[in-house]
DRENVO-34739 format. One line per field, with one value per residue (C-alpha): residue in one letter; residue number from 1; x, y, z. Coordinates in pm, 1 decimal. Layout:
# residues N
code: [a	...] $
pos: [NUM	...] $
u: [X	...] $
v: [Y	...] $
w: [Z	...] $
***
This chain:
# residues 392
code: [x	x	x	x	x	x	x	x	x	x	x	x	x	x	x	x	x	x	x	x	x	x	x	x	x	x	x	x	x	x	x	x	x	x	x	x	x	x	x	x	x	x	x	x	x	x	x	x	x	x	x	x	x	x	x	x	x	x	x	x	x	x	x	x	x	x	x	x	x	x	x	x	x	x	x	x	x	x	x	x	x	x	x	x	x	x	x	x	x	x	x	x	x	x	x	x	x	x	x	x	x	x	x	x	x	x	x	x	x	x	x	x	x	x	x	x	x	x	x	x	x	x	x	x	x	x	x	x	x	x	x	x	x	x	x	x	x	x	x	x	x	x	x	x	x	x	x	x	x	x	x	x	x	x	x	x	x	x	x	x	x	x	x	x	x	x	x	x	x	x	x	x	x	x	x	x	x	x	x	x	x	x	x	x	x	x	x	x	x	x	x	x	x	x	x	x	x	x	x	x	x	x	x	x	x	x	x	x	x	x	x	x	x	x	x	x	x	x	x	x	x	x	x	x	x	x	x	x	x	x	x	x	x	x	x	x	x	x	x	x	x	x	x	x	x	x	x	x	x	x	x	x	x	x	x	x	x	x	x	x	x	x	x	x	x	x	x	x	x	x	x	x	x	x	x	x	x	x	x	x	x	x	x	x	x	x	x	x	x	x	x	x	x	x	x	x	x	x	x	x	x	x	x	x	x	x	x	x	x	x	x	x	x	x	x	x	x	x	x	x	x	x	x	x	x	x	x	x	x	x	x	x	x	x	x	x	x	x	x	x	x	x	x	x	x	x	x	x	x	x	x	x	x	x	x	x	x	x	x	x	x	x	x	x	x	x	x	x	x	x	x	x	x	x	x	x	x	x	x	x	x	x	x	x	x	x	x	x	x	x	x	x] $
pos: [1	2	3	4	5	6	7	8	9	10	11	12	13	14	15	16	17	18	19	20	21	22	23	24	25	26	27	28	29	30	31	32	33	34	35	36	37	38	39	40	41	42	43	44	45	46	47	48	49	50	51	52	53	54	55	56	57	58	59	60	61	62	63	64	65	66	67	68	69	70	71	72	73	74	75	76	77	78	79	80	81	82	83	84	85	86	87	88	89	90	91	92	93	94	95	96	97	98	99	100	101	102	103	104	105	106	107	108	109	110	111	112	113	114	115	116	117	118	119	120	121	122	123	124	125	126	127	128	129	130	131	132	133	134	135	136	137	138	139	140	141	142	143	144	145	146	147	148	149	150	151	152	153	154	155	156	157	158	159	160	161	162	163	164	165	166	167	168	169	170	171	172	173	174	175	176	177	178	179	180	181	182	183	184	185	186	187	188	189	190	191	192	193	194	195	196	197	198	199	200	201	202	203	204	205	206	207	208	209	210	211	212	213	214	215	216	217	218	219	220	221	222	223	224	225	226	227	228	229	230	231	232	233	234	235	236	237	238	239	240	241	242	243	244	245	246	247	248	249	250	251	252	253	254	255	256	257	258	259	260	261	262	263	264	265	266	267	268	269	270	271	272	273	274	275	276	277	278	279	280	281	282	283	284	285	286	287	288	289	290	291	292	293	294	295	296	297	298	299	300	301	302	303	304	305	306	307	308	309	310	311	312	313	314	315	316	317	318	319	320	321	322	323	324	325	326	327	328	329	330	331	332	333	334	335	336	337	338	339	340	341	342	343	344	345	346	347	348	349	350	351	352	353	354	355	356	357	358	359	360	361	362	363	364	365	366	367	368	369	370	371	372	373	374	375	376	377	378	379	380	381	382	383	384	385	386	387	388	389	390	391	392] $
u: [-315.7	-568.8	-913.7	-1148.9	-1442.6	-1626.2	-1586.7	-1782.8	-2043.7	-2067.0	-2072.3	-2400.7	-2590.7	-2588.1	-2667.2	-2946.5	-3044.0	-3058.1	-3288.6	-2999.0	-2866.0	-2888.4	-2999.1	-3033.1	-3363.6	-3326.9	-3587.3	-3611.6	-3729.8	-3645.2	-3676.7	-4054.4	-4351.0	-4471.8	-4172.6	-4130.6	-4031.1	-3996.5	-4193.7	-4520.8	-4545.3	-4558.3	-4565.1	-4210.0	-4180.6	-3802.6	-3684.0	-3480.8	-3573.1	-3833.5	-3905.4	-3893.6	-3592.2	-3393.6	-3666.2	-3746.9	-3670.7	-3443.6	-3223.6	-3230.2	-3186.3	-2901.0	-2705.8	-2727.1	-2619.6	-2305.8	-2220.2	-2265.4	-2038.4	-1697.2	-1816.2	-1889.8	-1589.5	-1421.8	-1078.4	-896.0	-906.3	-1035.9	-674.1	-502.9	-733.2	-1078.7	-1196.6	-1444.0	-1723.5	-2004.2	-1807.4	-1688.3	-2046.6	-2194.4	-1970.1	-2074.4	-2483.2	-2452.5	-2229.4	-2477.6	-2810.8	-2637.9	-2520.9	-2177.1	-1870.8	-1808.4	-1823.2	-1650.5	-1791.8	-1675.7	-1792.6	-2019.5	-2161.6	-1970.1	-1636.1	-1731.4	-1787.4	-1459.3	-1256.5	-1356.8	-1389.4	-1038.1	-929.7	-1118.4	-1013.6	-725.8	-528.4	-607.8	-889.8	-1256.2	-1548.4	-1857.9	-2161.4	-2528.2	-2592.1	-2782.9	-2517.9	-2497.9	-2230.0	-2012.0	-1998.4	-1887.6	-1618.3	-1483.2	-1458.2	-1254.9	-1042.3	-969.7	-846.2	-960.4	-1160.2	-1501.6	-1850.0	-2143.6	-2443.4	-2819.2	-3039.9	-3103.0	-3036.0	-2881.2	-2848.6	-2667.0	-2425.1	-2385.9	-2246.7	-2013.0	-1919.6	-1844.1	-1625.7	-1419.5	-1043.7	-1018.9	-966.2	-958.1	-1051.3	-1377.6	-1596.9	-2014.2	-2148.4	-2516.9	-2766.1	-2930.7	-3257.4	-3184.8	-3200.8	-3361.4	-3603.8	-3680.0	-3688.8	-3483.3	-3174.5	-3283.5	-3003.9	-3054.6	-3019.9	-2675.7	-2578.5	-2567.4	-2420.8	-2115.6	-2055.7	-2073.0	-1831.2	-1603.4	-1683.2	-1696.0	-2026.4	-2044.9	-2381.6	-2518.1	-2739.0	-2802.0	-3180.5	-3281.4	-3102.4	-3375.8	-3729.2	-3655.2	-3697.8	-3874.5	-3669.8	-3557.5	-3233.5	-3205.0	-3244.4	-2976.2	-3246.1	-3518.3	-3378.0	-3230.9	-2906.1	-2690.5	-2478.4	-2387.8	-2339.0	-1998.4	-2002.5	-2184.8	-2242.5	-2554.7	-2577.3	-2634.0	-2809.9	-3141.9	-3370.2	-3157.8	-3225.1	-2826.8	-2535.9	-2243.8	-2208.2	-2110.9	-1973.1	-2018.6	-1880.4	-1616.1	-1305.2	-1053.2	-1192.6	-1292.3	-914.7	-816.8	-1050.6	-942.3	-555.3	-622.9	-926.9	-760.8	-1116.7	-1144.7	-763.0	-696.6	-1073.2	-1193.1	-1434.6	-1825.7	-1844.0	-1991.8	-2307.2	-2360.5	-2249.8	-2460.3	-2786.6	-2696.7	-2675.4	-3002.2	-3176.0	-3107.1	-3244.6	-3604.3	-3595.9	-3585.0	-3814.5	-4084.8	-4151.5	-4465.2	-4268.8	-4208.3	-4575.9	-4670.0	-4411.5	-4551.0	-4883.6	-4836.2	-4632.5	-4959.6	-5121.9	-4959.2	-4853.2	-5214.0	-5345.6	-5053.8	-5149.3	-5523.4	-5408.9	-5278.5	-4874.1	-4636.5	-4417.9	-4110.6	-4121.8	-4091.3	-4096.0	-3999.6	-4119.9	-3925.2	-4202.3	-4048.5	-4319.0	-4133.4	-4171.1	-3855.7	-3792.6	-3567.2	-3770.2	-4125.3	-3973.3	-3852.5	-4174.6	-4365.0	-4168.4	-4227.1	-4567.3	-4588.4	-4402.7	-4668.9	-4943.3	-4777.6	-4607.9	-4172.7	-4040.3	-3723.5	-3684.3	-3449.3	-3252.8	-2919.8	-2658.9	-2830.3	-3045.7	-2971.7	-3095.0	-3442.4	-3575.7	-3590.1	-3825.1	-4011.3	-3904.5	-4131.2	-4059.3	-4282.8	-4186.7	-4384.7	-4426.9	-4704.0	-5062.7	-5340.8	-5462.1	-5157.6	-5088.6	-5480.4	-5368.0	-5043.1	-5235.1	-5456.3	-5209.1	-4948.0	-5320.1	-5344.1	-5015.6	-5005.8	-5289.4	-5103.2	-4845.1	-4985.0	-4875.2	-5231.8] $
v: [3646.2	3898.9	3844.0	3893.0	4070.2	3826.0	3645.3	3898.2	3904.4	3543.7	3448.1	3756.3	3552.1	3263.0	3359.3	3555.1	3195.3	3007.4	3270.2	3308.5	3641.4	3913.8	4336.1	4593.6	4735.0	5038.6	5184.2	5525.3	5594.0	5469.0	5105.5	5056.8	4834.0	5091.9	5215.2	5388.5	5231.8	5283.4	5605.2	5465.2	5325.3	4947.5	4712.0	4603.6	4228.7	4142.9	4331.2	4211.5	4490.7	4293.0	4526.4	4842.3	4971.6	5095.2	5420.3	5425.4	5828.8	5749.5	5477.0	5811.2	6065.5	5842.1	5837.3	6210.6	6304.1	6053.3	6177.4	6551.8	6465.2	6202.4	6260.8	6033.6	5794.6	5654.5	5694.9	5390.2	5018.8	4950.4	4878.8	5153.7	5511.1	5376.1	5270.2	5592.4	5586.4	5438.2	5146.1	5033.4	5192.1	4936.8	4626.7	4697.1	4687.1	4391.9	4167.0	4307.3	4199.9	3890.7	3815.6	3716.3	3867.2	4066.3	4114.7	4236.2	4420.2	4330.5	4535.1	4310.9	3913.6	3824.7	3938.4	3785.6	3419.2	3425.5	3611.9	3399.3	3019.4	2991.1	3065.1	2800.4	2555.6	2474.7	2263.6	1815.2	1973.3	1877.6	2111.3	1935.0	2214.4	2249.5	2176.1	2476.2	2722.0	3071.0	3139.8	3363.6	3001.6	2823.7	3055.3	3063.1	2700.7	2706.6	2948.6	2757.7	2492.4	2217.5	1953.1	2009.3	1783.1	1896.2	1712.4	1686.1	2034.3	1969.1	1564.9	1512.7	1172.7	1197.9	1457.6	1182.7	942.7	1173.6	1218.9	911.7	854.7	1108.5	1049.5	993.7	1356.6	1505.0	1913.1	1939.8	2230.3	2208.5	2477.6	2606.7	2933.3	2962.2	3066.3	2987.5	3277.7	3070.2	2817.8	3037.2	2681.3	2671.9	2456.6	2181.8	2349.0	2157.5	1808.9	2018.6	2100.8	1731.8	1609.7	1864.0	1782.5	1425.9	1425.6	1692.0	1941.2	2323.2	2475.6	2800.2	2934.3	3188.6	3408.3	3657.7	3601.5	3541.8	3831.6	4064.9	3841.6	3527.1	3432.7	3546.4	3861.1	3913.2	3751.1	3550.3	3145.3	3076.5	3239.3	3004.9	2707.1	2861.0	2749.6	3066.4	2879.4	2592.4	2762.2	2990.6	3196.3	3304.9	3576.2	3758.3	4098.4	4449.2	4493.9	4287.6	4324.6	4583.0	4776.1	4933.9	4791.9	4563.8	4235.3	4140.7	3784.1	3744.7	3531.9	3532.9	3785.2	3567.4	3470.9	3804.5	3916.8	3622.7	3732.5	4110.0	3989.5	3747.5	3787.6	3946.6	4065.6	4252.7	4372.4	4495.5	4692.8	5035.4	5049.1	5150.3	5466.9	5602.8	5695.9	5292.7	5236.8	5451.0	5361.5	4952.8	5043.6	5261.4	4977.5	4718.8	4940.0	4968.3	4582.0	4581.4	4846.9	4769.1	4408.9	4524.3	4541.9	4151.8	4064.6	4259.0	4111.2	3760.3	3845.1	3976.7	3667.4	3437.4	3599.4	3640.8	3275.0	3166.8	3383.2	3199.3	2878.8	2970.7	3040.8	2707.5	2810.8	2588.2	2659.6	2582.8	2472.2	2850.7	2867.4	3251.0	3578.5	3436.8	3297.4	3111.5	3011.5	2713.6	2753.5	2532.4	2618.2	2947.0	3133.6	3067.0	3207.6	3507.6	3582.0	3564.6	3819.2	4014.2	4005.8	4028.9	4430.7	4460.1	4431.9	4616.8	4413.1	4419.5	4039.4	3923.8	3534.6	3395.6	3159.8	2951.1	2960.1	3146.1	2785.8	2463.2	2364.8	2329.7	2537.4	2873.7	3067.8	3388.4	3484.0	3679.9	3875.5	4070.5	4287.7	4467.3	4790.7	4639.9	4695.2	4448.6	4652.7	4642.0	4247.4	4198.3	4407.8	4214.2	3867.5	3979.8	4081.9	3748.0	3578.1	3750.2	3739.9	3332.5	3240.9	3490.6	3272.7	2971.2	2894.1	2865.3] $
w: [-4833.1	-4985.9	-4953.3	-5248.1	-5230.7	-5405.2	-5136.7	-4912.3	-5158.1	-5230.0	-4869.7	-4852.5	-5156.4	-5008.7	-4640.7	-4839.6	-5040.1	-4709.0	-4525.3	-4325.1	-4369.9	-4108.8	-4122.6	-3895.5	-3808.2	-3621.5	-3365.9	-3391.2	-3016.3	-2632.2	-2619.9	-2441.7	-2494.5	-2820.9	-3039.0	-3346.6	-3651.2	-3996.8	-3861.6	-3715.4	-3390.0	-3349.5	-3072.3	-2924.6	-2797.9	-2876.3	-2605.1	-2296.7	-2085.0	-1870.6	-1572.0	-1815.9	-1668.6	-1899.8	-1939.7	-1566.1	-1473.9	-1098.8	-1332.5	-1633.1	-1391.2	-1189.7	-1513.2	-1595.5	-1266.1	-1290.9	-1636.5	-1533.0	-1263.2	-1404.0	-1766.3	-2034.5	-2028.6	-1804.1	-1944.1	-1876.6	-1808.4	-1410.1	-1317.0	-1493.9	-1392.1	-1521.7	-1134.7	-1025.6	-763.8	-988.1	-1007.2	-631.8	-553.6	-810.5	-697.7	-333.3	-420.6	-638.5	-370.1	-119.6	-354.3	-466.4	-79.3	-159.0	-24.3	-320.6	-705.2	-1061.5	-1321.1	-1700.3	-1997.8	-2152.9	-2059.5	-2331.6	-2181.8	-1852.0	-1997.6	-2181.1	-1912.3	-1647.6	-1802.5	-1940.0	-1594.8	-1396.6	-1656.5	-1914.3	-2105.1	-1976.2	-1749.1	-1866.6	-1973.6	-1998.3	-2108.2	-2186.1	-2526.5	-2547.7	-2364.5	-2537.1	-2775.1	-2511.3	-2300.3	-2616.3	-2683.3	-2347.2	-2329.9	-2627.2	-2489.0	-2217.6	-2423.4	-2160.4	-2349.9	-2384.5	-2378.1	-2433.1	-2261.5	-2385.4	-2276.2	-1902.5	-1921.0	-1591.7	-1662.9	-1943.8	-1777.1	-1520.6	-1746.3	-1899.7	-1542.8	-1458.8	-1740.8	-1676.0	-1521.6	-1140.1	-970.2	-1354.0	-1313.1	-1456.0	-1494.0	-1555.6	-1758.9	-1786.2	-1799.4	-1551.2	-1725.0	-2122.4	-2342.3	-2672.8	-2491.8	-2211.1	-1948.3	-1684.4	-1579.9	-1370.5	-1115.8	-800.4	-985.6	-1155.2	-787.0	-675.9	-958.5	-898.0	-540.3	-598.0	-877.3	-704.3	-980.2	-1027.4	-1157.3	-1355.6	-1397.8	-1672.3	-1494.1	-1743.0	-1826.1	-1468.8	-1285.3	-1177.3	-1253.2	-1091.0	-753.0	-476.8	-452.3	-811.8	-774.4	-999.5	-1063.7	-790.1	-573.3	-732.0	-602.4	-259.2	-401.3	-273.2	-39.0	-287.2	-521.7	-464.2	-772.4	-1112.1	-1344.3	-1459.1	-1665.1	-1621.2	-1974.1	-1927.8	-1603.4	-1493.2	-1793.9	-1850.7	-1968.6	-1866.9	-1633.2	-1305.2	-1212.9	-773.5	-542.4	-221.4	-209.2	-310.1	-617.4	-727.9	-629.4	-841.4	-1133.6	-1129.8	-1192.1	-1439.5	-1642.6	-1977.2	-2087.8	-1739.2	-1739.9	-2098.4	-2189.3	-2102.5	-1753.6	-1839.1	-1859.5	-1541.1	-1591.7	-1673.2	-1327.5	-1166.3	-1342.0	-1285.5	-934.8	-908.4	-1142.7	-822.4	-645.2	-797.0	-818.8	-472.0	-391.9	-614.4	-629.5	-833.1	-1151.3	-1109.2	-1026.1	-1349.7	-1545.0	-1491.7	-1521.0	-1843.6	-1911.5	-1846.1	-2034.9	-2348.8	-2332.8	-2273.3	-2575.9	-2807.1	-2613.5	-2761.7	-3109.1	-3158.1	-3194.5	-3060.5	-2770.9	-2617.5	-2245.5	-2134.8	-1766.3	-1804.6	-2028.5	-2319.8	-2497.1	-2842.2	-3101.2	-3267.9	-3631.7	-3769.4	-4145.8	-4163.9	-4421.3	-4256.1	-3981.5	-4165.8	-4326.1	-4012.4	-3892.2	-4191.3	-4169.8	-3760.1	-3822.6	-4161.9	-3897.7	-3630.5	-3440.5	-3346.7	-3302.2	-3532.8	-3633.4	-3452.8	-3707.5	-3716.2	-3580.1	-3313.8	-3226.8	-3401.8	-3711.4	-3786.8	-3476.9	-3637.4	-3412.6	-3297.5	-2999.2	-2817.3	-2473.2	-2274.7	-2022.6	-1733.4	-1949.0	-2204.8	-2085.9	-2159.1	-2443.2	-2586.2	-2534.6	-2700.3	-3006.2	-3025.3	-3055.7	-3320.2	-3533.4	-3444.5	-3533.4	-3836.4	-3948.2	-3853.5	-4108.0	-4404.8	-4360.4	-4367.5	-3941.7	-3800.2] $
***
């Protein structure tokens, strides 16, 4: 069947009608808390890197070297020719800061999620999943092709009815973030804990937001809620707090032995290229050495929340430095974001299918880069551009 291009361009009208439709706005510099767009500097608060990693010079300097050294690709997939020192060095530091027995690295968090859920799970076993779960959790759980719930955001109590209705000694797998990429709140993971011993249930958890800023190490929500020994496995990212690329899920030896011969996403795609590797593993490194970066990190996130807080936006329930403004109609949200980069400002609308219906959003993350200058001048121009369009 041929596909007409009408349909391409029909499909683009009315993604363009509903506020909907999607562009690319390139950054012409490093990502940083300044960056240069459009040729003029402006101030960046969309990005992920929240400990300012990505530009640190022993994460730079650790890539160049590995690059210099086993070139820019790796060459292969890990279990063809692909597996080089970066990466077993890598796997060792991250079972080591994770304290597990050991770990696997997968390209991207979105090839972990659907590598690894459709082999915890399939056909007559149960998912039952956050109703907020990123779209790399949906789309392993229909990979899986168990059947799959979703529960309330955070409602425990709902999750335990679902629970409870399930089949005696059914398979069933629980599904969360950790910290949630869109609200920025965190999983109420102890309650999620019980609930999965009780019922005799596996729980996978999302740690790709918390991985590096939370707890009182950096490692993550798991950490948060001294959960490491109940919890026997989850997966975080390389490309957020650690400022590189890539993720890692962790747990004991078996089940990463298990992972590395079944997980199609890890088995059948090209290892990072090295110098990745190497400036993941140099990135854990600085997390643990300079617990500084997290103390700024949430300072700046107090502060930034309490100016917002000030200027009468509304919030999500953030309990991180993802700090949504809810705005709710697609377009408003659009041409807020217009007018935050008109006054200087970098922070895209976040719009469906991204977050449900009628929550369309700015989404605004600081990291431990910006300076308090630069978080004043960022208010008065999220104040400015609020009352041109018509938010405060």
């Amino acid at each position: 069947m041929t596909v007409s291009t009408n349909h391409f361009q029909d499909t683009l009208q009315q993604l363009t009608a509903q506020s909907l439709r999607r562009s690319l706005l390139p950054l012409e510099s490093a990502t940083g808390p300044i960056v240069s767009y459009a040729g003029r500097p402006v101030i960046l608060l969309s990005s992920n890197d929240y400990l300012g990693l990505a530009t640190h010079p022993e994460v730079v300097q650790a890539a160049i070297e590995a690059t210099e050294r086993y070139g820019a690709g790796s060459g292969a997939s890990r279990l063809v020719s692909g597996t080089l020192p970066p990466h077993a060095s890598l796997e060792a530091t991250l079972a080591t800061f994770k304290g597990t027995e050991a770990s696997l690295v997968f390209g991207a968090g979105y090839l972990a999620n659907v590598g690894v859920i459709p082999n915890l799970v399939g056909r007559g076993d149960l998912i039952l999943a956050d109703r907020l779960c990123h779209a790399s959790l949906i789309d392993g759980c229909r990979l899986s092709h168990a059947d799959f719930r979703v529960f309330r955001h955070g409602d425990c109590a709902h999750l335990e009815t679902l629970l409870g209705r399930r089949a005696h000694h059914r398979r069933t797998l629980i599904i969360t973030e950790g910290l949630f990429s869109m609200d920025g709140d965190l999983a109420p993971l102890p309650d999620l804990v019980g609930l999965a011993e009780r019922y005799n249930a596996m729980l996978y958890v999302d740690d790709a937001h918390g991985t590096g800023i939370m707890g009182a190490t950096g490692r993550g929500t798991v950490e948060q809620f001294d959960l490491e020994r109940r919890i026997p496995f989850h997966m975080g990212t390389l490309g957020k707090a650690l400022g590189s690329y890539g993720a890692y899920v962790v747990g004991s030896h078996d089940f990463v032995q298990y992972l590395l011969n079944v997980a199609r996403s890890f088995i059948f795609t090209t290892a990072l290229p090295p110098a990745i590797a190497a400036a993941a593993s140099t990135a854990i490194a600085v997390v643990e050495r300079e617990p500084e970066r997290r103390a700024r990190l949430w300072a700046n996130r107090h502060y930034l929340f309490n100016g917002l807080q000030h200027q009468g936006f509304r919030l999500t329930p953030t309990a991180s430095p993802i700090l949504p403004v809810l705005i709710g109609d697609a377009a408003k949200a659009s041409a807020f974001a217009d007018g935050l980069l008109a006054h200087g400002v970098y922070a895209t609308a976040i719009r469906p299918p991204t977050v449900p219906e009628g929550t369309s959003r700015i989404r605004f993350t600081v990291t431990a880069a910006h300076t308090t200058d630069q978080l004043d001048e960022a208010l008065e121009a999220i104040k400015f551009a609020g009352r041109e369009t018509g938010l405060l």
